[in-house]
C-alpha atoms as a printed R data frame, in Angstrom:
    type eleno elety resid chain resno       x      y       z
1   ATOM     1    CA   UNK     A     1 -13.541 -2.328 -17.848
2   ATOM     2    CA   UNK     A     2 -10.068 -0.975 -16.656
3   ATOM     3    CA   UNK     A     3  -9.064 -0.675 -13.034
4   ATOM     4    CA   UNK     A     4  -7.101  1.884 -11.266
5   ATOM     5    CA   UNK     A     5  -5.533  1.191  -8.158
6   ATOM     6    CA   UNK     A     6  -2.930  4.678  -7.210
7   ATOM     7    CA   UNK     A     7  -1.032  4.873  -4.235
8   ATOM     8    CA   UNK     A     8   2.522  6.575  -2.558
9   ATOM     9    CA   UNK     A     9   0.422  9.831  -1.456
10  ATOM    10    CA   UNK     A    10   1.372 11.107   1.878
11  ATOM    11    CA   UNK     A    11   2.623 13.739   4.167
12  ATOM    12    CA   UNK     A    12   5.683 15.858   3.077
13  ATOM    13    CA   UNK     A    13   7.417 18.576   3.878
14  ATOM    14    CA   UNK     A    14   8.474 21.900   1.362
15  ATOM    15    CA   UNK     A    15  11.006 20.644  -0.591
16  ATOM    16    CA   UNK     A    16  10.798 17.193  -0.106
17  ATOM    17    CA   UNK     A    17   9.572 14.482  -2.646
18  ATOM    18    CA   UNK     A    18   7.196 11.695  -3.284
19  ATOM    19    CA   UNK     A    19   6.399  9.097  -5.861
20  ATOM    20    CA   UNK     A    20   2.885  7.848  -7.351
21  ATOM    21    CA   UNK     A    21   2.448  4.713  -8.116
22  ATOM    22    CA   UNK     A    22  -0.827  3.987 -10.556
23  ATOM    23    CA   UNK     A    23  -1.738 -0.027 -11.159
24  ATOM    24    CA   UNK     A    24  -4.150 -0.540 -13.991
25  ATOM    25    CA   UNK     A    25  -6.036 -4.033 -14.365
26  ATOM    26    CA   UNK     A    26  -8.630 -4.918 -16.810
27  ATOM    27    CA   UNK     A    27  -8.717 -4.666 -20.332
28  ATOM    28    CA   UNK     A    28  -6.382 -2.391 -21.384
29  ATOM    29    CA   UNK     A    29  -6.115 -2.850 -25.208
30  ATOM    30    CA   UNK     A    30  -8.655  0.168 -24.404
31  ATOM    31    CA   UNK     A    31  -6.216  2.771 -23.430
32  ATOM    32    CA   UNK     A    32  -3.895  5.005 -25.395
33  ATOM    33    CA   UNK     A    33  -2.998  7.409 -22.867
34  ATOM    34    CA   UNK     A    34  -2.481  8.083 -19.011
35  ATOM    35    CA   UNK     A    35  -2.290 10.857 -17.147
36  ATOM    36    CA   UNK     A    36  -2.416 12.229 -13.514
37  ATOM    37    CA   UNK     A    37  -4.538 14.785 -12.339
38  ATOM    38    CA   UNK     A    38  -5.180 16.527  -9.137
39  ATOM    39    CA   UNK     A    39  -7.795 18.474  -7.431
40  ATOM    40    CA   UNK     A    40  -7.111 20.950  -4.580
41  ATOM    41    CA   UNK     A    41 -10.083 21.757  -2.212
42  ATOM    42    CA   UNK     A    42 -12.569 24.184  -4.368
43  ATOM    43    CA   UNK     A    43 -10.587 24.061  -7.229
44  ATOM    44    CA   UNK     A    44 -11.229 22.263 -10.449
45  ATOM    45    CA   UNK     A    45  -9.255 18.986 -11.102
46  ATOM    46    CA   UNK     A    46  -6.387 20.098 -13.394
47  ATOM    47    CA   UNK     A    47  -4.109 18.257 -15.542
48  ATOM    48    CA   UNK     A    48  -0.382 17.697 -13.869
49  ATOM    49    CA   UNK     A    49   1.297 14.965 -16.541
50  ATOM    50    CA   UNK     A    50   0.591 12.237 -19.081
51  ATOM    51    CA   UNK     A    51   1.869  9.996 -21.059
52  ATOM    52    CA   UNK     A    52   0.482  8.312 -24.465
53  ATOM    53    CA   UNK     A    53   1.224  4.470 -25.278
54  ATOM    54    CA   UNK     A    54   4.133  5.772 -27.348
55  ATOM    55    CA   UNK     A    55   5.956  7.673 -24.265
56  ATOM    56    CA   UNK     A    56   5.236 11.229 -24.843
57  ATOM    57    CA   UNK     A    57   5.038 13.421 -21.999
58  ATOM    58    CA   UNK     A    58   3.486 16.262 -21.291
59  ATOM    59    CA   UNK     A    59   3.076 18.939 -18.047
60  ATOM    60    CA   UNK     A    60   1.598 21.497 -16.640
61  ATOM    61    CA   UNK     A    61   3.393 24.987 -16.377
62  ATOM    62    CA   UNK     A    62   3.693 24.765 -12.772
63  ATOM    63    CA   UNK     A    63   5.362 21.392 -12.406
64  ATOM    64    CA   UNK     A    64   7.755 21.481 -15.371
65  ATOM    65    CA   UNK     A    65  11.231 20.577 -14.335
66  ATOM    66    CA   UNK     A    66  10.167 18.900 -10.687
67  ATOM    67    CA   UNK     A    67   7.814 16.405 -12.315
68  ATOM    68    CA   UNK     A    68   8.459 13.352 -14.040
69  ATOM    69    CA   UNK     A    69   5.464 10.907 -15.340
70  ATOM    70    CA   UNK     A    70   6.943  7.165 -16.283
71  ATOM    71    CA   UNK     A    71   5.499  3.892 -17.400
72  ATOM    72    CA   UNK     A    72   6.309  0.357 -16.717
73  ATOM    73    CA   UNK     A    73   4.492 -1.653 -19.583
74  ATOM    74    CA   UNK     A    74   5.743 -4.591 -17.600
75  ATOM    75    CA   UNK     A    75   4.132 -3.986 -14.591
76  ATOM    76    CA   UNK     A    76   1.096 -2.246 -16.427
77  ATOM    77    CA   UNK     A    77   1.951  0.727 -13.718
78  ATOM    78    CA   UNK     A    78   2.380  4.616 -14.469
79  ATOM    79    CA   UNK     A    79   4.393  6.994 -12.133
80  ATOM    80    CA   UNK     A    80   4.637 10.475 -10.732
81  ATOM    81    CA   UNK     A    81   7.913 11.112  -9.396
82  ATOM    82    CA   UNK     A    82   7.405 14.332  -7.770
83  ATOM    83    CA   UNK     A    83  10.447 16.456  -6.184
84  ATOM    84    CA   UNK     A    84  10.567 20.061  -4.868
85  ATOM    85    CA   UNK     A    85   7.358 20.504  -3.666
86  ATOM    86    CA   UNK     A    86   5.388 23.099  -2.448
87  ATOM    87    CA   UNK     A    87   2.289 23.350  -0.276
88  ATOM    88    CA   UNK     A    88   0.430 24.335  -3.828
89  ATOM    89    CA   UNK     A    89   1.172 20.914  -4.675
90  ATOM    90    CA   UNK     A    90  -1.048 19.866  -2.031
91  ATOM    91    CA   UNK     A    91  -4.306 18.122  -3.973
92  ATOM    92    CA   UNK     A    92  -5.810 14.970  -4.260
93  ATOM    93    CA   UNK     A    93  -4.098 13.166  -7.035
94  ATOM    94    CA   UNK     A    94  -6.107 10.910  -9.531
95  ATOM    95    CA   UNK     A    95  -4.732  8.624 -11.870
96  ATOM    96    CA   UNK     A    96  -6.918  8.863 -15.710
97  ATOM    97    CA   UNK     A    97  -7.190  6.510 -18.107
98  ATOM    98    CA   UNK     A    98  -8.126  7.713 -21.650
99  ATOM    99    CA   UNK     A    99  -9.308  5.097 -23.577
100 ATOM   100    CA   UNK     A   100 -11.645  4.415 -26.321
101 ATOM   101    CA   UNK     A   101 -15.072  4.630 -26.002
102 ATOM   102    CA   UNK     A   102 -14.528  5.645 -22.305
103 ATOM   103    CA   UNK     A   103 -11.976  7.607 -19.927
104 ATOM   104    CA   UNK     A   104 -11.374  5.914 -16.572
105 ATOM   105    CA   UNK     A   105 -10.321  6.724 -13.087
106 ATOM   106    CA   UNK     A   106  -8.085  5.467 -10.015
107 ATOM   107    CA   UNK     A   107 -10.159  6.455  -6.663
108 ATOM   108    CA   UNK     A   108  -7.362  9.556  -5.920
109 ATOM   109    CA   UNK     A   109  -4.530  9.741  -3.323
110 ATOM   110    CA   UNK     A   110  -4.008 12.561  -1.411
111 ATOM   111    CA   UNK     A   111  -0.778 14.272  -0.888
112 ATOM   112    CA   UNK     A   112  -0.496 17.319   1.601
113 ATOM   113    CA   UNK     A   113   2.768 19.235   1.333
114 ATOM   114    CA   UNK     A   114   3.329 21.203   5.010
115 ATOM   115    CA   UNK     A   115   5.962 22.007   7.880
């Protein structure tokens, strides 16, 4: 089993930024990849960044060049520095887990971007 603990979600105004932190426990020999998602009320969770064991990256469309996704293998945590954002970026964000034989997920954290 792999846990998924995410936090850093929050309140923000247009513009402003946030970070998401993602802590994963467990065994995690299991995983080759991580990724954030979110999921914006009636819409389907999409894809916003991941990252595979050997650091690539890669984005949606709509956050490319004010997203950044970064690992700390030391700390077994994955980020989402987000800057620039907009009240489309307003979703409940889930840390993923893609592992062999079995995806995993954090609980979500919910960031609202508003004046």
């Amino acid at each position: 089993q792999v846990q998924l603990v995410e936090s850093g979600g929050g309140l923000v105004q247009p513009g402003g930024s946030l970070r998401l932190s993602c802590v994963a426990s467990g065994k995690l020999f299991s995983i080759y990849a991580m990724g954030w998602y979110r999921q914006a009320p009636g819409m389907q969770r999409e894809l916003v960044a991941a990252i595979t064991n050997g650091g690539s990256t890669n984005y949606a469309d709509s956050v490319k060049g004010r997203f950044t996704i970064s690992r700390d293998n030391s700390k077994n945590t994955v980020y989402l520095q987000m800057n620039s954002l907009k009240p489309d970026d307003t979703a409940v964000y889930y840390c993923k887990a893609q592992g062999f034989p079995r995806d995993y997920w954090g609980q979500g954290t919910q960031v609202t971007v508003s004046s």
